[in-house]
C-alpha positions in Angstrom: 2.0 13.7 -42.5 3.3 12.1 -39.4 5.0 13.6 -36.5 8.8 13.0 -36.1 10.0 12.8 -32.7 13.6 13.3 -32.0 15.2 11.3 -29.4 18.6 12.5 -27.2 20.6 9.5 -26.4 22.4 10.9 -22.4 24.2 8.9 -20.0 23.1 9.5 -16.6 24.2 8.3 -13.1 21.9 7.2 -10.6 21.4 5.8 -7.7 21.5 1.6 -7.2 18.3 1.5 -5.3 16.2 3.8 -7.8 17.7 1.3 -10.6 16.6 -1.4 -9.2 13.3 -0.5 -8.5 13.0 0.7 -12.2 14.3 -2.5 -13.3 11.9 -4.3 -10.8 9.1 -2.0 -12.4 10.0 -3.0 -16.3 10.4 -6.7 -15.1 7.1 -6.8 -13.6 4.9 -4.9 -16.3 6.8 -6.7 -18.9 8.1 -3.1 -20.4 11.4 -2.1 -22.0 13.4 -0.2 -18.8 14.1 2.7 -21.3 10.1 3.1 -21.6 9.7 3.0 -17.4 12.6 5.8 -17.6 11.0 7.6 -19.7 7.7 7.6 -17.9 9.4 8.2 -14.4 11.0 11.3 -15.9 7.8 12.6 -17.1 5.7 11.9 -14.1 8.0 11.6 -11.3 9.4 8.3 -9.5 7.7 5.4 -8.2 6.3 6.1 -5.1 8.7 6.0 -2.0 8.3 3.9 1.3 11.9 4.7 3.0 9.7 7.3 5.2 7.8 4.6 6.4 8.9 2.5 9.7 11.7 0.6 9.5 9.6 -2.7 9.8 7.3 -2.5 7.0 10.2 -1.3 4.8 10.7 -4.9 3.3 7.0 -5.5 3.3 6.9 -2.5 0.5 10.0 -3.1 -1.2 9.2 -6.1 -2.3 5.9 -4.7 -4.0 8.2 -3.2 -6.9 8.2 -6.8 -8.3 4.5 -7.5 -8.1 2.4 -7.5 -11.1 -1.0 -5.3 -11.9 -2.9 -8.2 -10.5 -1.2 -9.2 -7.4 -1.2 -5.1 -7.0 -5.1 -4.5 -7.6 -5.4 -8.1 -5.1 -3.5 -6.1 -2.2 -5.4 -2.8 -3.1 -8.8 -4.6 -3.3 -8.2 -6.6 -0.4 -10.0 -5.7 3.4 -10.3 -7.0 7.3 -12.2 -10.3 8.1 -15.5 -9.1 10.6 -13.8 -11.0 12.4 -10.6 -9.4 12.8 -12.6 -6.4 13.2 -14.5 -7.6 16.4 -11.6 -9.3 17.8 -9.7 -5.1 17.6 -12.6 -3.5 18.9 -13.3 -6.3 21.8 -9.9 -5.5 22.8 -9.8 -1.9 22.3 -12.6 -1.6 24.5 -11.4 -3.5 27.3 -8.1 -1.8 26.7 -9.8 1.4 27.9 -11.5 -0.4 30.9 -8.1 -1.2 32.1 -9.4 -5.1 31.7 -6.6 -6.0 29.4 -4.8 -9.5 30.6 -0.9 -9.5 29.6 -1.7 -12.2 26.8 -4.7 -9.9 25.5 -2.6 -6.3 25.4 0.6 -8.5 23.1 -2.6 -9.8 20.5 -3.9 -6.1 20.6 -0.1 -4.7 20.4 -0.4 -7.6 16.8 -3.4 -6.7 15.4 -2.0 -3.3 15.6 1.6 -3.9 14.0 -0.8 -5.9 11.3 -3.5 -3.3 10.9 -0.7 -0.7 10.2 1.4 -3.8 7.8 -2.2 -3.7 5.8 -3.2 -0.5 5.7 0.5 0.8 4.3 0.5 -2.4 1.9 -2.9 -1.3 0.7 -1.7 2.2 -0.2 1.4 1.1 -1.6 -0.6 -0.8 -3.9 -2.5 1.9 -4.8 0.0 4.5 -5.2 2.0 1.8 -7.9 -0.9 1.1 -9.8 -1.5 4.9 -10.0 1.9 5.3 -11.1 1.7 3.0 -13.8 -1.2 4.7 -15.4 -3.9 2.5 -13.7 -7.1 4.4 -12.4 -7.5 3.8 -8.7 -11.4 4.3 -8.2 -11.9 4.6 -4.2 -16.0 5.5 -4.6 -16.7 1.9 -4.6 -15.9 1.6 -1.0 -16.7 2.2 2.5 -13.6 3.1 5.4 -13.1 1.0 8.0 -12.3 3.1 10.9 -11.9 2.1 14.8 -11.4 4.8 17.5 -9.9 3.6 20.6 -10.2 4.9 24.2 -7.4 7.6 24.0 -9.5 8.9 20.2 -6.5 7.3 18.4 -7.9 6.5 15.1 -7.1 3.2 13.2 -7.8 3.0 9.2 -8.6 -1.1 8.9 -9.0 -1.2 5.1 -11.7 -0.7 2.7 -15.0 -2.8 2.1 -17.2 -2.7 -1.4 -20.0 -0.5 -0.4 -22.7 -3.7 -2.0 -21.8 -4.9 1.9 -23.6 -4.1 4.8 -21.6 -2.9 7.5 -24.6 -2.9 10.1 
């Protein structure tokens, strides 16, 4: 014999921005909102970003809409060697004191878009997780740069099949 399962129909006030991000969520998994409202009251809410800076607000918000693929692409996605070089080149003269007024605004940008990745990158993460999707991290090794004053910058995530040395 099957199992019956009985439905309540409520009516239920909530805020626009939560809405909209449900609706965002349903449009971009292509799934009825009444199923994403069901899952977010079972498992919680999508993750939240308003506790991140104001300027990489947008930069999240906008992930709502993004499909599973564009999601695993950010969440898969690492620093360029390059880039990586470039941080460290400066970060090193940055603790010398060597730093030339052009260098210390790049280092200030690589910095604003290290911190832009990193948060888009676990953003990504955290919506794939919350849409049922395992997030494997094993596969990868941490990029992590330590400048002068020990402040510690995550750049991203490589596959561990590349050498880092």
């Amino acid at each position: 014999m099957g199992c019956i399962m009985l439905t309540e129909t409520i009516t239920l006030k909530i805020p626009e921005l939560l809405y909209r991000r449900l609706q965002n969520t349903a449009q971009s998994t292509r799934r009825p909102l009444d199923e994403v409202i069901i899952h977010a009251l079972q498992i919680g809410s999508p993750p939240v970003w308003d506790d991140v800076p104001a300027e990489f607000q947008a930069d999240l918000a906008v992930m709502d809409r993004l499909d599973d693929d564009a999601l695993w692409q950010i969440a898969r996605s690492y620093k360029t060697e390059a880039d990586m070089e470039r941080y460290d080149e400066l970060l090193e003269k940055s603790g010398t004191g060597g730093l030339t007024a052009v260098e210390a605004q790049e280092l200030q940008q690589l910095r604003q878009e290290t911190d832009r990745f990193m948060l888009q990158k676990a953003h990504a993460a955290a919506l794939l997780r919350w849409r049922g999707h395992t997030v494997p991290i094993k596969w990868c090794h941490y990029l992590i740069r330590a400048d002068s004053n020990g402040q510690i910058t995550l750049l991203g995530m490589r596959p561990a099949s590349i050498s880092l040395g």
